[in-house]
Every structure is written in structure tokens, then in C-alpha cells.
ROGU-487138 format. One record per atom (N, C-alpha, C): atom name; x, y, z; residue number from 1; residue in one letter. Coordinates in pm, whole numbers, plus 50000, padded with zeros to 5 digits. Each point is the difference from the previous one (the first is absolute). Last residue first. Example, Ala and Ser with C-alpha at 12.3 -4.5 7.8 and 13.67 -1.06 7.14 Angstrom:
ROGU-487138
<atom at="N" u="51285" v="49775" w="50708" i="2" aa="S"/>
<atom at="CA" u="50082" v="50119" w="50006" i="2" aa="S"/>
<atom at="C" u="49923" v="50109" w="50073" i="2" aa="S"/>
<atom at="N" u="50029" v="49428" w="49993" i="1" aa="A"/>
<atom at="CA" u="49911" v="50119" w="50000" i="1" aa="A"/>
<atom at="C" u="50090" v="50120" w="50000" i="1" aa="A"/>
END
This chain:
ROGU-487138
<atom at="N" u="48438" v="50706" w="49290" i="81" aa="X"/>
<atom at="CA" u="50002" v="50128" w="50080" i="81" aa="X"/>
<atom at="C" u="49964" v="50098" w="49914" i="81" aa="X"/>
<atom at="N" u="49976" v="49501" w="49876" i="80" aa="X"/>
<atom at="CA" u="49895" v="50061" w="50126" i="80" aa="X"/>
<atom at="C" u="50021" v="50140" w="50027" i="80" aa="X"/>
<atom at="N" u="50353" v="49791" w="49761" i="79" aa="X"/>
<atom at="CA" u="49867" v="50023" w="49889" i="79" aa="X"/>
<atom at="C" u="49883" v="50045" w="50076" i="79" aa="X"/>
<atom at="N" u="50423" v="49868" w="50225" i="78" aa="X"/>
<atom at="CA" u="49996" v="50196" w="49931" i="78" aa="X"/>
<atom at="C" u="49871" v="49980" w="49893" i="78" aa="X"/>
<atom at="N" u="50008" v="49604" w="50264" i="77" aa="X"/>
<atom at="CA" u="49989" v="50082" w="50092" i="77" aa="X"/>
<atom at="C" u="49997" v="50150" w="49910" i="77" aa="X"/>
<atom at="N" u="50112" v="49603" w="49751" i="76" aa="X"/>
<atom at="CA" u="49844" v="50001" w="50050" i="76" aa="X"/>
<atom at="C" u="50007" v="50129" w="50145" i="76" aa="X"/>
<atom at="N" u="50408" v="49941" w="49872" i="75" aa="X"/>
<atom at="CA" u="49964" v="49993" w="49863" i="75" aa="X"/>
<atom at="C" u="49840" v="50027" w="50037" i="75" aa="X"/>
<atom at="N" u="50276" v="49815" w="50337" i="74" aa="X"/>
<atom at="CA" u="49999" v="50146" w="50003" i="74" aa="X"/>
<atom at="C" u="49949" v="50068" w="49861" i="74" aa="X"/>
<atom at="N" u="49945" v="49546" w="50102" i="73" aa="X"/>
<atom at="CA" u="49956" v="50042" w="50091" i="73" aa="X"/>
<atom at="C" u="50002" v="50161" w="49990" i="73" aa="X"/>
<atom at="N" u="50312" v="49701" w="49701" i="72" aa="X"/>
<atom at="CA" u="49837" v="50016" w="49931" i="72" aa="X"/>
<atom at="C" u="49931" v="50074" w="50110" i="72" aa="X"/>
<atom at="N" u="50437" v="49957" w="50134" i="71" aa="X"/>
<atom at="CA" u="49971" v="50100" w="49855" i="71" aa="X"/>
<atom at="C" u="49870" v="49999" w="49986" i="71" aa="X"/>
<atom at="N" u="50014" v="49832" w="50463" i="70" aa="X"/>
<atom at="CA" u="50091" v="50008" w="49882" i="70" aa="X"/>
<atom at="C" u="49962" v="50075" w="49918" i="70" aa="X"/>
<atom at="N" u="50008" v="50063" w="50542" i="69" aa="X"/>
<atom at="CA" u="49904" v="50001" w="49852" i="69" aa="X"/>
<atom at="C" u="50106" v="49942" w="49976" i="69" aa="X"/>
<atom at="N" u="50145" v="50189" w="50407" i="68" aa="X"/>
<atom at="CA" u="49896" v="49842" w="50026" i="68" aa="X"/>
<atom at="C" u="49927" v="49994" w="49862" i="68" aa="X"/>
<atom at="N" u="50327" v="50322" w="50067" i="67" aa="X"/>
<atom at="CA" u="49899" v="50068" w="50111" i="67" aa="X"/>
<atom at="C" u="49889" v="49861" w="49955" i="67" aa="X"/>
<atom at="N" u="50311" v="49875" w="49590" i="66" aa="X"/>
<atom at="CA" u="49984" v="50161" w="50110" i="66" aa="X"/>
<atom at="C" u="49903" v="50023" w="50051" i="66" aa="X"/>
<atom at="N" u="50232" v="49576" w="49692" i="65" aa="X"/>
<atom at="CA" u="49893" v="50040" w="50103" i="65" aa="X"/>
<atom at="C" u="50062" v="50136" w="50074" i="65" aa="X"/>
<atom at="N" u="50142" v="49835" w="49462" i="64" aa="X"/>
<atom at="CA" u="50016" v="49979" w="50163" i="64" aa="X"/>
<atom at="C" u="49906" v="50033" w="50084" i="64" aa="X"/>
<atom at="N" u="50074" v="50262" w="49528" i="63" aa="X"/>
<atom at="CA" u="50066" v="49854" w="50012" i="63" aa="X"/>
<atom at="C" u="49956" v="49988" w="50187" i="63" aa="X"/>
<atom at="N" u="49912" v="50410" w="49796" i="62" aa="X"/>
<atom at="CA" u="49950" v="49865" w="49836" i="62" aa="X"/>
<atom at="C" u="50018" v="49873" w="50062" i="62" aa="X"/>
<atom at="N" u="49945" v="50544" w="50228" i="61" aa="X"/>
<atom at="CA" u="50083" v="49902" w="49960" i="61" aa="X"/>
<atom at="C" u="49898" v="49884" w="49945" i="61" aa="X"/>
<atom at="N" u="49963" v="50529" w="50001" i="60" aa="X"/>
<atom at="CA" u="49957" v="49865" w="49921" i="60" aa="X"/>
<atom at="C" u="50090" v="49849" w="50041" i="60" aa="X"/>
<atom at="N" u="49975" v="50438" w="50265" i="59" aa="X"/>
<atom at="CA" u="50110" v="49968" w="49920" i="59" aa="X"/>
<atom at="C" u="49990" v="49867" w="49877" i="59" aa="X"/>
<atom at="N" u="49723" v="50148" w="50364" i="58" aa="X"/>
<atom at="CA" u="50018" v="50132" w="49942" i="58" aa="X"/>
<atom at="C" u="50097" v="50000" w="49859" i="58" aa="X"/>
<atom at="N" u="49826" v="49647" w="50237" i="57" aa="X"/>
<atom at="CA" u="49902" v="50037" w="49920" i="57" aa="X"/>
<atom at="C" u="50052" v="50162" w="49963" i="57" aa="X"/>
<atom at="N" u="50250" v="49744" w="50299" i="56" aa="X"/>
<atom at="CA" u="50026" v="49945" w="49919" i="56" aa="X"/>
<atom at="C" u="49879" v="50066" w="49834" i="56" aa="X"/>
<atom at="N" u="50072" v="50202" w="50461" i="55" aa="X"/>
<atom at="CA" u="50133" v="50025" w="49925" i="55" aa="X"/>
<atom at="C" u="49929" v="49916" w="49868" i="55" aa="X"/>
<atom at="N" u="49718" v="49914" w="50284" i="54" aa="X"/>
<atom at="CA" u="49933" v="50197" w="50009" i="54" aa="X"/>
<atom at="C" u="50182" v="50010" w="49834" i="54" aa="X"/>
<atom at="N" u="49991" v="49591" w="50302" i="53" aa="X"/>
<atom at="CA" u="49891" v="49962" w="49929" i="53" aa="X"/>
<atom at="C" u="49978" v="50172" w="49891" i="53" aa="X"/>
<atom at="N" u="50285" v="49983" w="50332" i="52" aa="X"/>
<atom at="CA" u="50058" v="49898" w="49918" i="52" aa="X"/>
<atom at="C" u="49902" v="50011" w="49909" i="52" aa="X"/>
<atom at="N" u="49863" v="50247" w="50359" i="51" aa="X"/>
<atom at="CA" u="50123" v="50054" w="49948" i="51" aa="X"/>
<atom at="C" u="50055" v="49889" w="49870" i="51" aa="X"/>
<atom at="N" u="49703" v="49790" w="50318" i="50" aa="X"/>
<atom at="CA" u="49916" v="50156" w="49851" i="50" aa="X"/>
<atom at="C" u="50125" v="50031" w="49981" i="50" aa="X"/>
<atom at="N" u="50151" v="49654" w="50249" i="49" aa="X"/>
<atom at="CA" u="49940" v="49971" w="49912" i="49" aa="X"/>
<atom at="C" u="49957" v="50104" w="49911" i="49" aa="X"/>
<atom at="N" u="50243" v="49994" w="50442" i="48" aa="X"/>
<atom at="CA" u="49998" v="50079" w="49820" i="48" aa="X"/>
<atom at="C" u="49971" v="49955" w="49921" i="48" aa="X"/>
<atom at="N" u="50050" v="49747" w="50405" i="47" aa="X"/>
<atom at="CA" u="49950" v="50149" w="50064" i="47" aa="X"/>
<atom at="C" u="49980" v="50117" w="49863" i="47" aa="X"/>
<atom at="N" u="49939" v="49407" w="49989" i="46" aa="X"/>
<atom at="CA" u="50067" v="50103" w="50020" i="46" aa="X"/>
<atom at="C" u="49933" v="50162" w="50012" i="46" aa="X"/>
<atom at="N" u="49851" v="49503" w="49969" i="45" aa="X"/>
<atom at="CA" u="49987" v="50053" w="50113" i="45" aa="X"/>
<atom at="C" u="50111" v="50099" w="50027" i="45" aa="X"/>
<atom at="N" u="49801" v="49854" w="49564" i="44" aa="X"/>
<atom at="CA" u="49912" v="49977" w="50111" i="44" aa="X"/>
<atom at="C" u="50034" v="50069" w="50121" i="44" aa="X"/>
<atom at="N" u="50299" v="49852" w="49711" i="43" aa="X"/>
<atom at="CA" u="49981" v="50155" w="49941" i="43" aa="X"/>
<atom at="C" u="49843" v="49981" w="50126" i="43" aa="X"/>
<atom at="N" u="50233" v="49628" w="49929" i="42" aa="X"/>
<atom at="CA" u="50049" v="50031" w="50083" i="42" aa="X"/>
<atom at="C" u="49971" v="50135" w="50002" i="42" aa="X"/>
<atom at="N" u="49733" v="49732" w="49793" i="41" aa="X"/>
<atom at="CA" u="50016" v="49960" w="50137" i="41" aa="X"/>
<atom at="C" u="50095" v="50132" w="50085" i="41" aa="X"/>
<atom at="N" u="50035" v="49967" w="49556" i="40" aa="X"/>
<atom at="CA" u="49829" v="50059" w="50009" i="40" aa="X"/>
<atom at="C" u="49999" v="49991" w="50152" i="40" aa="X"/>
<atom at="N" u="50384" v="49737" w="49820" i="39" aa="X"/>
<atom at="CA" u="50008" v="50179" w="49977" i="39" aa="X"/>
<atom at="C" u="49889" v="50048" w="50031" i="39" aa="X"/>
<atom at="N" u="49935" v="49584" w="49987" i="38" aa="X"/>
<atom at="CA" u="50074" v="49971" w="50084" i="38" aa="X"/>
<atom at="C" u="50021" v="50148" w="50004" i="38" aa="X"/>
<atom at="N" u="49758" v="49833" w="49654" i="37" aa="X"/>
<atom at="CA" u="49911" v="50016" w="50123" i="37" aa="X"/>
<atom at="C" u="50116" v="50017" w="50170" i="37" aa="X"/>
<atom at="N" u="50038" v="49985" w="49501" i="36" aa="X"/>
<atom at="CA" u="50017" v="50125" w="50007" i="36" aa="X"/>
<atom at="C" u="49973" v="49986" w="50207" i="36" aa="X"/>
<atom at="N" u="50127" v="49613" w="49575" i="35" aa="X"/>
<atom at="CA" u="49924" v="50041" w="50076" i="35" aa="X"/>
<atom at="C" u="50036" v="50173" w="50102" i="35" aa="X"/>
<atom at="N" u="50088" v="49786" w="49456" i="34" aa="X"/>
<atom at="CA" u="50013" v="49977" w="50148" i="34" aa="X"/>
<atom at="C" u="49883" v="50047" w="50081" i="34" aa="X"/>
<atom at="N" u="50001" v="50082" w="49516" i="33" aa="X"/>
<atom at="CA" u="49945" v="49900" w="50051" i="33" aa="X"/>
<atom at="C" u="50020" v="49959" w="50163" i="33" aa="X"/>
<atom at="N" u="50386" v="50236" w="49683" i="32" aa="X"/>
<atom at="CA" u="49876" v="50052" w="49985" i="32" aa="X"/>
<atom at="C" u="49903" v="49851" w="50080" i="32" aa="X"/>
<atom at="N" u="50348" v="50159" w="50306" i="31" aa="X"/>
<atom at="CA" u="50026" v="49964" w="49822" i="31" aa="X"/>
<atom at="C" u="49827" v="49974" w="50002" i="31" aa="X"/>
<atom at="N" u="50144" v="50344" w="50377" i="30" aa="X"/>
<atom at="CA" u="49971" v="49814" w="49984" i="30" aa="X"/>
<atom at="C" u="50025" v="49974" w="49864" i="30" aa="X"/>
<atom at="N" u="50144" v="50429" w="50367" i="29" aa="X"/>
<atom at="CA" u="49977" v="49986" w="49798" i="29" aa="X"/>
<atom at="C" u="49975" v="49830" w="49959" i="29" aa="X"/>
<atom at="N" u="50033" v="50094" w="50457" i="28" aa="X"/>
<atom at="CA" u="49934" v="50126" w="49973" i="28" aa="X"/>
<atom at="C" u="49923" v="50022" w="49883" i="28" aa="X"/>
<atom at="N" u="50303" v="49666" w="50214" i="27" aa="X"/>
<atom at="CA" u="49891" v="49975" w="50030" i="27" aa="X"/>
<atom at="C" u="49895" v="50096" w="49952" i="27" aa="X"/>
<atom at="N" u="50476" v="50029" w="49943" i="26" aa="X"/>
<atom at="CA" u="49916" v="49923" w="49901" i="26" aa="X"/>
<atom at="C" u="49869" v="49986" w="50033" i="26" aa="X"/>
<atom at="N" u="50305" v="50213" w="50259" i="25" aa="X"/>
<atom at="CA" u="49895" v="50092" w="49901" i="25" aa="X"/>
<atom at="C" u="49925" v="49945" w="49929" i="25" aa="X"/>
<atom at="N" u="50129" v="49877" w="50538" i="24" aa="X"/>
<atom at="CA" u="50074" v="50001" w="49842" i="24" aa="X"/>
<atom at="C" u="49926" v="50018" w="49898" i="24" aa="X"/>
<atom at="N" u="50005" v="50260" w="50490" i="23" aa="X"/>
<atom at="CA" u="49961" v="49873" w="49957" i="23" aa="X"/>
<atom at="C" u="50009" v="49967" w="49841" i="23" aa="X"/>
<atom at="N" u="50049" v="50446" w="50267" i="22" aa="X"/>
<atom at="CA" u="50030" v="49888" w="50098" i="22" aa="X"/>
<atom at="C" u="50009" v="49842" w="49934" i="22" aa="X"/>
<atom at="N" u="49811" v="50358" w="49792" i="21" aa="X"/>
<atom at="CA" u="50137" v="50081" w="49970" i="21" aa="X"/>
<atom at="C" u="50078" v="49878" w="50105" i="21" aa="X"/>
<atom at="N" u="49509" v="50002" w="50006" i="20" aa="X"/>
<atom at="CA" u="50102" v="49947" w="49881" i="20" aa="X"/>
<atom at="C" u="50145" v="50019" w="49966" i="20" aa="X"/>
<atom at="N" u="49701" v="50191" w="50328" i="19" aa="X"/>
<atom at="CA" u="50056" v="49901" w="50053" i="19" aa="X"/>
<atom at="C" u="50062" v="49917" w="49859" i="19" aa="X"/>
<atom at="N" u="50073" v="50525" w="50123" i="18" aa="X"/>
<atom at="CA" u="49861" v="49899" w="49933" i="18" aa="X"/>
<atom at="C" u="50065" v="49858" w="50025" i="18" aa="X"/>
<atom at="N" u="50189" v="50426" w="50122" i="17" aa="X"/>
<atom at="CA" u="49879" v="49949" w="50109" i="17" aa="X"/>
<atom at="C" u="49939" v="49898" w="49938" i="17" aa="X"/>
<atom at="N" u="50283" v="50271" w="49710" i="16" aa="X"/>
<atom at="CA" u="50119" v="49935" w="50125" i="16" aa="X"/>
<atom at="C" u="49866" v="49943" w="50085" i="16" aa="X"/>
<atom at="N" u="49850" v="50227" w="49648" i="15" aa="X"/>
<atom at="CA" u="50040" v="49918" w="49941" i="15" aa="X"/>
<atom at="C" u="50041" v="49886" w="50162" i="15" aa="X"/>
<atom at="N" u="49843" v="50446" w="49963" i="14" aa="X"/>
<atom at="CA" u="49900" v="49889" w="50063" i="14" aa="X"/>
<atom at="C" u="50112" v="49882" w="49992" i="14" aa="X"/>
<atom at="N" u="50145" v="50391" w="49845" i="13" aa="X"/>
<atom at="CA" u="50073" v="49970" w="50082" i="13" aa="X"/>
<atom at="C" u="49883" v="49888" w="50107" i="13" aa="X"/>
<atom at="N" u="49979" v="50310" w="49540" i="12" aa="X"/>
<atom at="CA" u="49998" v="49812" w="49986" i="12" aa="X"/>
<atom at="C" u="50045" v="49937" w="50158" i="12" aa="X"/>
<atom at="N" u="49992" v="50448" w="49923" i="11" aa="X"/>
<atom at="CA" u="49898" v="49945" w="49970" i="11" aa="X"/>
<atom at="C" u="49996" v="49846" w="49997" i="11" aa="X"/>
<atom at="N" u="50358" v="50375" w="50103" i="10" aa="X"/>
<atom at="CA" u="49952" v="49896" w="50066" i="10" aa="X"/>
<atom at="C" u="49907" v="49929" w="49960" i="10" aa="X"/>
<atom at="N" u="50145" v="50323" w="49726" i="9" aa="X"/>
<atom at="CA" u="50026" v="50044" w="50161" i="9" aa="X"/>
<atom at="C" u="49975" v="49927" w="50090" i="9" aa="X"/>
<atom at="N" u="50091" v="49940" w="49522" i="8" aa="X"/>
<atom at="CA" u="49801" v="49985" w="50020" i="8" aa="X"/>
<atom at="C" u="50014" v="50071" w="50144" i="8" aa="X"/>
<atom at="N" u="50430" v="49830" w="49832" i="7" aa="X"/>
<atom at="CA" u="49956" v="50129" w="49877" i="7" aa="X"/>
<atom at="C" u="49862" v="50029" w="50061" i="7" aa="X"/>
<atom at="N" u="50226" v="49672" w="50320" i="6" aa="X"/>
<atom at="CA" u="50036" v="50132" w="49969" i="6" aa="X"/>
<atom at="C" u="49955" v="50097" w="49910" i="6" aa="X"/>
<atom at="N" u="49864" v="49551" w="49955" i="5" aa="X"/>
<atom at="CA" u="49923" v="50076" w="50116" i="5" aa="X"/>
<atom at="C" u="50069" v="50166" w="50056" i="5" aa="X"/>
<atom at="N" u="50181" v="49700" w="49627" i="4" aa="X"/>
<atom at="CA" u="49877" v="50059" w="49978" i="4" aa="X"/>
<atom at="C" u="49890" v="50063" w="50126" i="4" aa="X"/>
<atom at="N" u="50433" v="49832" w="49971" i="3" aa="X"/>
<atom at="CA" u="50024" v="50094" w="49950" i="3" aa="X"/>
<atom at="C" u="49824" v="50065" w="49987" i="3" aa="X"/>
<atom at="N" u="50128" v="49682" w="50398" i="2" aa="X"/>
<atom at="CA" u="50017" v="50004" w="49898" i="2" aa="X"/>
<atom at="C" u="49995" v="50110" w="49923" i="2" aa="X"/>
<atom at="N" u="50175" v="49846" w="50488" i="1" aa="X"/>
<atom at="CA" u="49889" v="50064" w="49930" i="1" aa="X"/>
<atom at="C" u="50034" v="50004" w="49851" i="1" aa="X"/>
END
């Protein structure tokens, strides 16, 4: 367990169920232009996606696919909310 799921009391403890945590990251963070469609796939048929998806918008992330978005996806989503 990491330091940060200890400081949060577990919060982050989706982390361990996610199937990315199973599969290599690059696929996650594509260089700029790659393709995303392989990480999207695999966020598709995981059990924490919202949890992933719910962490990443809470936490502005900038870089990579979370709960099946990219940056630009979650960008157009907090402008909708």
C-alpha cells in the first residue's frame, strides 16, 4: 500500500481492482497523437471506472486516460457540469 492511500484511509484503495494497475501504463499516457483506443478498451470493461473517472476530475488530472476519458474528454465533461 502506498503512502497515499494510507494518508486518504483507504481512498484510493479502488486503485488495487483497476485493471490498469494489471496492464502497461504506456498504454494509458500515449505520446502526443497516439492512439488511446487500446486503454479506452480496456477501461470499458473495468469494475472502477467511476471511481477512476470521479478521482481524476477531482484531481484535475492533465495527463492520460482516467475511468475511459482523455484530458480533452474530461475538459468538455467539467464545462457541462
Amino acid at each position: 500500500m502506498d503512502a497515499d492511500t494510507e494518508s486518504e484511509g483507504g481512498a484510493l484503495a479502488w486503485q488495487a481492482d483497476s485493471l490498469c494497475a494489471q496492464t502497461d501504463p504506456e498504454a494509458f499516457f500515449p505520446e502526443k497523437g497516439g492512439s488511446t483506443r487500446d486503454a479506452k478498451k480496456i477501461c470499458s470493461s473495468c469494475e472502477v471506472r467511476a471511481q477512476c473517472l470521479e478521482y481524476a476530475l477531482e484531481n484535475d488530472e492533465r495527463f492520460g486516460i482516467w475511468g475511459g476519458l482523455s484530458e480533452r474528454e474530461r475538459r468538455k465533461l467539467r464545462r457541462r457540469a
